[in-house]
C-alpha positions in Angstrom: 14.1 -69.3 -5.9 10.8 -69.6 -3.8 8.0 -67.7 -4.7 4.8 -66.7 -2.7 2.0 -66.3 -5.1 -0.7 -66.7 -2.1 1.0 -64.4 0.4 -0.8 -61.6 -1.4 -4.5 -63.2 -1.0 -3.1 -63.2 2.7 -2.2 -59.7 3.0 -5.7 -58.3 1.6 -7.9 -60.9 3.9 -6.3 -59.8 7.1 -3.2 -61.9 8.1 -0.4 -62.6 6.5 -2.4 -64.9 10.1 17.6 -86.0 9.8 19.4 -82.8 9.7 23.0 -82.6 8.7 25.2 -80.2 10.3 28.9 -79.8 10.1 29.6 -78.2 13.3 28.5 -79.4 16.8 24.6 -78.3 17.4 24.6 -75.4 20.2 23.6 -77.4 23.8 20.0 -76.2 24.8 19.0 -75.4 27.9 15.9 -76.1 29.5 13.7 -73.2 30.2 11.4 -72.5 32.9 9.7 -69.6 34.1 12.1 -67.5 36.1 11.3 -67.5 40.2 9.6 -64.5 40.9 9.8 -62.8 37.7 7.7 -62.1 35.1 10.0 -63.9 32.7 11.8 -67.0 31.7 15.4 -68.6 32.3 17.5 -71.1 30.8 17.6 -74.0 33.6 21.3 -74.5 33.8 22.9 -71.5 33.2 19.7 -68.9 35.1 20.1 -66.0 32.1 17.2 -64.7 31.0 15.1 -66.3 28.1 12.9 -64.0 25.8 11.3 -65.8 23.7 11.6 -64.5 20.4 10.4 -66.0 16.8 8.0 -66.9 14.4 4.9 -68.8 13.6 5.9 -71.4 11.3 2.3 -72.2 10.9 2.3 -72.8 6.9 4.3 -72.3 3.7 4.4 -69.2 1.1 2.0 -71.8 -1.3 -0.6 -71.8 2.4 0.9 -75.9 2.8 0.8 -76.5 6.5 4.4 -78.6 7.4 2.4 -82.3 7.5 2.0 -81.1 3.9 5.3 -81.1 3.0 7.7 -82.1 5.6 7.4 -86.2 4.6 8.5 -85.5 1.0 10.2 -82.0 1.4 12.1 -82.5 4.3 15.4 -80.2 2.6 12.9 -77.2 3.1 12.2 -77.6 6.8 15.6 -77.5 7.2 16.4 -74.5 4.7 13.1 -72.9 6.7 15.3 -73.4 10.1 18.3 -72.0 9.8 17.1 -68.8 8.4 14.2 -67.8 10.7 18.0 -68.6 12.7 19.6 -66.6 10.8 16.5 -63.6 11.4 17.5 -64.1 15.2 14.8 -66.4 16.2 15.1 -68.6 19.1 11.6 -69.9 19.0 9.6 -71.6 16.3 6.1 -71.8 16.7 4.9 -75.3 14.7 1.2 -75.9 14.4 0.3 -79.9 14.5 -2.8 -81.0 13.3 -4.6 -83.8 15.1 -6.0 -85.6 12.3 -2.7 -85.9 10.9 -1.4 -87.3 14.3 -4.8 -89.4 15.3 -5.6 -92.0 12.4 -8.4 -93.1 14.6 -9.9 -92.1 18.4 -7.6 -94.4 19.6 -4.8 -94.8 17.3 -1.5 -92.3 17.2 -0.1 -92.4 13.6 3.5 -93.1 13.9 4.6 -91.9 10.8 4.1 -88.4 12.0 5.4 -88.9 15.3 8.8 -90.2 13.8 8.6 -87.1 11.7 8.0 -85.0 15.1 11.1 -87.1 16.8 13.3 -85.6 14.0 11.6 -82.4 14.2 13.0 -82.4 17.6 16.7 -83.6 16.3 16.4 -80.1 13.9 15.9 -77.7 16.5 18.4 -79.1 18.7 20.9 -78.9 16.1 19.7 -75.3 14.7 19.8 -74.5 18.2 16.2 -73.5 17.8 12.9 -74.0 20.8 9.6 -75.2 19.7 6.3 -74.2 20.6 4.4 -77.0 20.1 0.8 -76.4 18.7 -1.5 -79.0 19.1 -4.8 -80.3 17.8 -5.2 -77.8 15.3 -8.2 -78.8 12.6 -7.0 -76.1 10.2 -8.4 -77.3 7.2 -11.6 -78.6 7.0 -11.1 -80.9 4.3 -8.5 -82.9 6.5 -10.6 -83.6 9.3 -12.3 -87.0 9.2 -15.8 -87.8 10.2 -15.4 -89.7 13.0 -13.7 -87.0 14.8 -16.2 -84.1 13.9 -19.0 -86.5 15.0 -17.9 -87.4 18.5 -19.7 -85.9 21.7 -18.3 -83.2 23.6 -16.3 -86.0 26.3 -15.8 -88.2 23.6 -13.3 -85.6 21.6 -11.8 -84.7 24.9 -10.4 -87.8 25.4 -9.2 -88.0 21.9 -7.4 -84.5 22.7 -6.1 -85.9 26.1 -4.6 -89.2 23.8 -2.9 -86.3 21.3 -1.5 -84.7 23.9 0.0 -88.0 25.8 1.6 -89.2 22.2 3.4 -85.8 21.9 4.8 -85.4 25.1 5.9 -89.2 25.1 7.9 -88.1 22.4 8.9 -85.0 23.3 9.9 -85.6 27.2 13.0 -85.7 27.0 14.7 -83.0 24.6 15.1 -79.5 25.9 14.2 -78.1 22.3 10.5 -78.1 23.7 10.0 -74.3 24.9 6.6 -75.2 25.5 3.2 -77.1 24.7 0.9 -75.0 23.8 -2.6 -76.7 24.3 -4.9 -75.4 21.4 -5.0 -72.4 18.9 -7.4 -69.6 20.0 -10.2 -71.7 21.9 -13.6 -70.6 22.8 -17.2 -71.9 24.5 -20.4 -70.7 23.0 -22.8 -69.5 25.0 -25.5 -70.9 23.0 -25.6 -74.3 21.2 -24.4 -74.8 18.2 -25.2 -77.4 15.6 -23.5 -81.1 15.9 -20.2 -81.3 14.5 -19.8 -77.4 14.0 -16.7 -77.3 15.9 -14.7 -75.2 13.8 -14.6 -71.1 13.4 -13.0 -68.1 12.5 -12.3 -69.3 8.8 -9.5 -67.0 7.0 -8.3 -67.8 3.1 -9.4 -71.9 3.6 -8.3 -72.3 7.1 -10.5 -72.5 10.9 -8.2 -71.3 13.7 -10.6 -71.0 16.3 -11.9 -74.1 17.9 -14.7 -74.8 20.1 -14.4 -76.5 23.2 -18.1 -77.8 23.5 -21.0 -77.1 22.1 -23.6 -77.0 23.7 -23.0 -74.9 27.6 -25.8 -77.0 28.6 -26.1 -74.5 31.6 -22.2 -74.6 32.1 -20.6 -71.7 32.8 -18.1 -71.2 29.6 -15.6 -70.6 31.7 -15.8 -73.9 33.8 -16.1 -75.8 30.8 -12.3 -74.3 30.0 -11.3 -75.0 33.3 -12.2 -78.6 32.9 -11.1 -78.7 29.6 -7.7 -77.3 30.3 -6.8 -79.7 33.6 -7.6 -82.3 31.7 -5.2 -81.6 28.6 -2.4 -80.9 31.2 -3.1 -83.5 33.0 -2.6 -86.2 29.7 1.0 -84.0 29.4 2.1 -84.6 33.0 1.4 -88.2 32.7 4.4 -88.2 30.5 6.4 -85.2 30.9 6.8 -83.3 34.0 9.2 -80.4 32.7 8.4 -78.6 29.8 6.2 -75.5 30.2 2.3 -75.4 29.4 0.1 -72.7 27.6 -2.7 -72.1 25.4 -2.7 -69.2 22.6 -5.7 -67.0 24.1 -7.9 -64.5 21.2 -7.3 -61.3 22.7 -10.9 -60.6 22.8 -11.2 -63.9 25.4 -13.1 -62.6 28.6 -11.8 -61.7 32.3 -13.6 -64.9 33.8 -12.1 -67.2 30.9 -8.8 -65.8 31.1 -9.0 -66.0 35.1 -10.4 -69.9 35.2 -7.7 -71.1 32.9 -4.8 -69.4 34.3 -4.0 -72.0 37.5 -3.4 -74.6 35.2 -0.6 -72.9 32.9 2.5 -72.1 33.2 2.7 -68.9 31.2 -0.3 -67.0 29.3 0.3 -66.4 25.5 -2.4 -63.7 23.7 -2.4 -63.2 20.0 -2.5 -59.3 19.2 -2.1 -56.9 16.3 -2.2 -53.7 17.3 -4.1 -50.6 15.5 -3.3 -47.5 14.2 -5.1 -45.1 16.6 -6.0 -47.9 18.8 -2.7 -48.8 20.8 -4.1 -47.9 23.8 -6.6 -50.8 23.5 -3.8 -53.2 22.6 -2.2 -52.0 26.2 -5.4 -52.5 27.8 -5.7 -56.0 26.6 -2.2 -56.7 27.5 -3.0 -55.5 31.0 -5.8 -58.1 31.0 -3.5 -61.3 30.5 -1.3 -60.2 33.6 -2.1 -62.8 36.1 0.4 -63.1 38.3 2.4 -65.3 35.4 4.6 -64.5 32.4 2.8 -62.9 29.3 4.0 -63.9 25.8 2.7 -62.1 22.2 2.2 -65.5 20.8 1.0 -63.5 17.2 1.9 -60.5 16.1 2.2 -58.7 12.8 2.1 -55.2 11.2 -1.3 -55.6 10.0 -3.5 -53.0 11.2 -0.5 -50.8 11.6 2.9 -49.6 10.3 5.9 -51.2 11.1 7.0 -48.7 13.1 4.5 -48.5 15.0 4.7 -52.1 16.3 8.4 -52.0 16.9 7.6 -49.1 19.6 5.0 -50.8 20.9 7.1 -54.0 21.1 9.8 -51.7 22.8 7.0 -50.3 24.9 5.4 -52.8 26.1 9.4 -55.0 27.2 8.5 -54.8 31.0 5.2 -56.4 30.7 5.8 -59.1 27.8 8.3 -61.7 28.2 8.4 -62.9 24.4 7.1 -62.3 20.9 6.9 -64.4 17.9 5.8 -62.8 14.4 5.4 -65.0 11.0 7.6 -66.7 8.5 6.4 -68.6 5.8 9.7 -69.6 3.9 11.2 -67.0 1.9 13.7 -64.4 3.1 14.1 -60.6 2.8 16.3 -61.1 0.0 13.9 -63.6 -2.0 10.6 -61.4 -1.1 12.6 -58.2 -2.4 13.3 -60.0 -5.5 9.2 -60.5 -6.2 8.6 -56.7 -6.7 5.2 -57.1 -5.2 3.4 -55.0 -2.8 3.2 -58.0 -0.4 6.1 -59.2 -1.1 7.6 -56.0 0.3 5.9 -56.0 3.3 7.1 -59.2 4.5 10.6 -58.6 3.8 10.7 -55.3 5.4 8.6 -56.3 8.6 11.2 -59.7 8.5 14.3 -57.2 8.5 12.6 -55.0 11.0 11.8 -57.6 13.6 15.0 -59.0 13.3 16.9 -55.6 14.5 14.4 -55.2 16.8 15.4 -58.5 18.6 16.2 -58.3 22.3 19.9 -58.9 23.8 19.6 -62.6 25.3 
């Protein structure tokens, strides 16, 4: 039986933040965003898509999947098929570039062979992925040469990331969508060389700079830029699947507004607050641009459970999708720990799953 002896460290700091199948895989169908709508829509068939999931982001021992998924592959699997069995359609899976990029101009394709039968597990879980890119979670992992390179130096590295994945990745409909970078921002002031990295939470950065020095740049022109040219590696490659980027909810108006044009959807990552839900509406209102909204992160954190599966309710006409957490252990297993933690997680997990929308 799994256990989760870091979930609790989690849950104090802030945020708990070749398959084999013997039946035929359910056929996917490719999503886009619904015409006219504030939604989605499966391709073939035109029903309505919510998105609906988790962030598979890292294991109950805090492993991100490059961790484990070369010599553990049996529990990526497992992992699958009961975020399925939670009524998940999505899976949120963070990539990390230096586990991708062996050098500025080199893919490794070890982990793109892993990524191909990533792809092969979703389709035949019947599972999307939201694809995650250039995450430098751990500092530790991230080499020298990439934390050293000038501002349009590491851009082109990103841009080469990018174009490996979607050369990989054009062609299945498992791909709900890339989504560009984990919680980006632009200083307004300079910051030191190398300091790309912020927002450090039990070992892990999941904010990311985009430059660092504005050098009388607007910040959000420098997004702007940044963002075109990330799509634009994507579209070299892959002309279908749907484009985002996983916004702080604290991100300004202007950013928000200058990135925008260049995605296909708009995902913000929110917990809501006890006494507070009215700014949690207000921010939602914020992200409504004229294209589909999706809670890209959510958890009961600053809140009871409750409370977020009436907001979630709530808030159904202006948020097309929402994806939570799940870090490997079900309910039943988390139940079994008799820990305080432990019992948040399974009864959020239980929770979210009967609050799951009809598809």
């Amino acid at each position: 039986m799994k256990t989760a002896p870091a979930i609790a460290v989690l849950v104090a700091m802030g945020l708990i933040a070749g398959c084999a199948t013997h039946r035929s895989p359910p056929r996917l169908d490719w999503i886009q965003v619904a015409p006219g709508q504030p939604g989605f829509v499966e391709a073939r068939r035109g029903q309505p898509f919510t998105p609906w999931g988790f962030n598979y982001d890292r294991d109950f021992q805090m492993r991100l999947i490059e961790d484990f998924w070369e010599t553990e592959w049996s529990t990526v699997v497992e992992d699958f098929r009961e975020m399925k069995a939670l009524g998940a359609n999505v899976v949120r899976v963070h990539l990390q570039l230096p586990r991708f990029m062996t050098a500025p101009d080199r893919p490794n394709n070890r982990a793109l062979r892993r990524l191909r039968q990533l792809l092969a597990l979703a389709e035949a879980t019947g599972l999307y992925l939201d694809l995650t890119g250039l995450g430098c979670y751990r500092k530790a992992d991230v080499p020298a040469w990439l934390s050293a390179l000038a501002e349009a130096e590491r851009w082109q590295v990103q841009a080469r990331f990018w174009e490996a994945i979607a050369r990989i990745c054009a062609d299945s409909p498992a791909v709900f969508c890339y989504n560009l970078i984990n919680e980006p921002f632009v200083p307004g002031q300079p910051r030191p060389p190398g300091d790309w990295l912020a927002g450090e939470l039990a070992g892990f950065y999941y904010v990311q700079a985009l430059a660092l020095d504005p050098a009388g740049r607007a910040p959000p022109e420098i997004a702007r830029h940044w963002t075109e040219q990330m799509v634009a590696a994507i579209r070299r490659h892959d002309a279908r699947h749907l484009i985002t980027l996983g916004f702080l909810p604290n991100s300004s108006t202007p950013f928000i507004h200058a990135v925008a044009p260049a995605l296909d959807f708009v995902c913000v990552h929110l917990y809501p607050q006890t006494g507070k839900l009215a700014a949690a509406r207000e921010t939602l209102r914020r992200f409504q641009v004229g294209k589909p909204v999706v809670v890209e992160e959510t958890f009961p954190l600053h809140c009871r459970s409750e409370e977020l599966v009436a907001f979630i309710q709530e808030e159904s006409a202006t948020v097309a999708g929402w994806l939570s957490f799940y870090w490997g252990q079900t309910p039943e297993e988390l139940a079994a720990e008799s820990t305080m933690s432990a019992a948040i997680i399974g009864g959020w997990l239980k929770q979210f799953g009967q609050t799951n929308p009809p598809q």
